[in-house]
N, C-alpha and C positions, 0 to 999 in steps of 0.2 A: 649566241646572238639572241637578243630580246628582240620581240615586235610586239610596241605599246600602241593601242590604239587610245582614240578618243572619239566616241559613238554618239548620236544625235540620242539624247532620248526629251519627252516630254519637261522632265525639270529643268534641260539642258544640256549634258553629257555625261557620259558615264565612262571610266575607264576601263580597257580590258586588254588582257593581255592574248597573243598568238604563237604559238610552237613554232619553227623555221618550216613545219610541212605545209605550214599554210600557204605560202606564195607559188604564186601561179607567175612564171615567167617564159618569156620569150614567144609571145604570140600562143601559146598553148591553149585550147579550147576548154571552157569549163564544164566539168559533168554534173548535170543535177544527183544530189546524191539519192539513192534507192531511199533510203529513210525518210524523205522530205519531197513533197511534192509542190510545195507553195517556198520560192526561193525569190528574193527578193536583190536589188544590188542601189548603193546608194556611191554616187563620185568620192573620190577623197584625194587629198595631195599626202604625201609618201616624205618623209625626210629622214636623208644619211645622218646618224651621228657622228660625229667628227672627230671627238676627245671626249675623256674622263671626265665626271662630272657629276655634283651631286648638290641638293640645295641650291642650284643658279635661278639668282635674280635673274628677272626677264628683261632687261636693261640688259644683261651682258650674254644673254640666253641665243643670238646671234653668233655667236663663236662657235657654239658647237652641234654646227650642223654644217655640212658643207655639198649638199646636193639635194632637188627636189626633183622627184619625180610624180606623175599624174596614176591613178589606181583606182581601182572598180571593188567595193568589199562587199562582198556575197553574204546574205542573210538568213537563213531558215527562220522563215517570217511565220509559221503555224507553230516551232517549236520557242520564241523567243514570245510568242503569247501566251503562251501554256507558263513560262516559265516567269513572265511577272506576274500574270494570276496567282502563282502559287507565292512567288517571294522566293525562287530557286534562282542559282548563278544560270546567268546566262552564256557560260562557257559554248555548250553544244551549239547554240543557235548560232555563234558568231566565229566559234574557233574551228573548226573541222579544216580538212585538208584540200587545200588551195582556194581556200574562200577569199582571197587577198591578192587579185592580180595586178602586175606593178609594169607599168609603161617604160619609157626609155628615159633615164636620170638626167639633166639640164642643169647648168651652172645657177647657183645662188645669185643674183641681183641685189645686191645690198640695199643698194639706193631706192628699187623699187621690186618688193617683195608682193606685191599685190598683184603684179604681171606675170608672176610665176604659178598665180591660182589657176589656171587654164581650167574649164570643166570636160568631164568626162560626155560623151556625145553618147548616145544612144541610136543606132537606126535597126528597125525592124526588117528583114529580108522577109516578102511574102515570097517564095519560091516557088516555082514552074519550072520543073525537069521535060528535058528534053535528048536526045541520044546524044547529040553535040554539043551543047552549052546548056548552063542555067544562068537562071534571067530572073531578077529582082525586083522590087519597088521596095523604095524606102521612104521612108517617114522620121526625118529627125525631129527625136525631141531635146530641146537643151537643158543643162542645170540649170543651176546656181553656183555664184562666186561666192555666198556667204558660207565660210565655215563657223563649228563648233566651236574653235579657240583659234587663233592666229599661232604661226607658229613659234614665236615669241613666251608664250603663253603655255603650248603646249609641252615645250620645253622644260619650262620651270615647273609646269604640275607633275611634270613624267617624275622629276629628277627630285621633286620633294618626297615621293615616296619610295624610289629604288636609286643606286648610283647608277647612272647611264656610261655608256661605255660603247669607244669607236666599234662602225657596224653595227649598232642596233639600227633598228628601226622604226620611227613614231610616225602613224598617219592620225589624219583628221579628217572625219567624214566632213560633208556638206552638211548643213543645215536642213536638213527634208527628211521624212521617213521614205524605206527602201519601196523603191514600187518594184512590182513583180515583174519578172523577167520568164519571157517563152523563149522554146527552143528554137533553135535555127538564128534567134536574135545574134545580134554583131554589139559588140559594145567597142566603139573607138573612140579617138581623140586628136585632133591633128594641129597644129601653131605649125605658124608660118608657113604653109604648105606640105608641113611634113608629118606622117603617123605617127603622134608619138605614142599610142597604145590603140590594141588590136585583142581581141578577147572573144570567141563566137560561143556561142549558148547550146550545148549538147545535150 
């Protein structure tokens, strides 16, 4: 299994690819990794590849994908500045283990694929321990619905330079650079009433 991203950068976006250790699933909490102290997290939508495919027009780039799901991609925001200073791959910054957590997968909307962009929600827990319960305040901050390429789009760019293949997986961040994420934070998501992603900041 491949996981192709597509990153926000200053030009516009930049392609990068993720090993399978990267996904962070089923409500699992993220560990800041010991190497990196400044970790940043930017929204992105998540899309199941469907079928075989290589070269597709974005006109027919619709067929092969057949699930979106909502996801939080973790950034090592002091090492990916280090890393364009220098003109280095920004593998470390962006691919490390569980930097990619992925919410709960939702049917494709054909007709209206722009209602499938949900944004990633952000609230801060200021936490008060107590012997019996803890007790929060939250502060939502919301996205942005514009992405980096639509998925139409990012389809056809993945598949112009690798053959894609059922079970990959291609996200697209948001449009925004990653803002820095503290611990104890919550990173959720919820349509319709319901959670669709849950991720807390270790």
């Amino acid at each position: 299994m491949k996981i192709i991203g597509f990153v926000y950068s200053e030009s516009g976006y930049e392609m990068v690819l993720k090993g399978d250790s990267c996904l962070l699933n089923g409500r699992k909490p993220f560990f800041v990794p010991d190497w990196n102290h400044e970790v940043g997290v930017t929204g992105c939508m998540i899309l199941r590849v469907s079928r075989l495919g290589k070269e597709i027009a974005p006109k027919f780039a619709s067929r092969y994908y057949d699930a979106i799901a909502p996801g939080a991609d973790f950034v090592a925001i002091d090492v990916l500045r280090e890393a364009k200073a220098s003109g280095r791959p920004w593998t470390r910054a962006l691919a490390f283990d569980y930097s990619l957590a992925i919410g709960e997968w939702g049917d494709v909307q054909r007709d209206n694929v722009q209602g499938t962009k949900d944004n990633v929600q952000s609230t801060k827990d200021n936490v008060q321990s107590t012997k019996d319960d803890v007790q929060g305040t939250k502060d939502n901050v919301q996205g942005t619905k514009d992405y980096v390429l639509s998925p139409e789009e990012a389809i056809s760019e993945a598949s112009k330079v690798m053959t894609i293949r059922q079970g990959d997986l291609i996200y697209i961040q948001e449009r925004q650079v990653p803002r820095v994420v503290q611990k104890e934070e919550i990173i959720r998501q919820e349509k319709d009433g319901k959670e669709t992603l849950y991720c807390k900041i270790k």
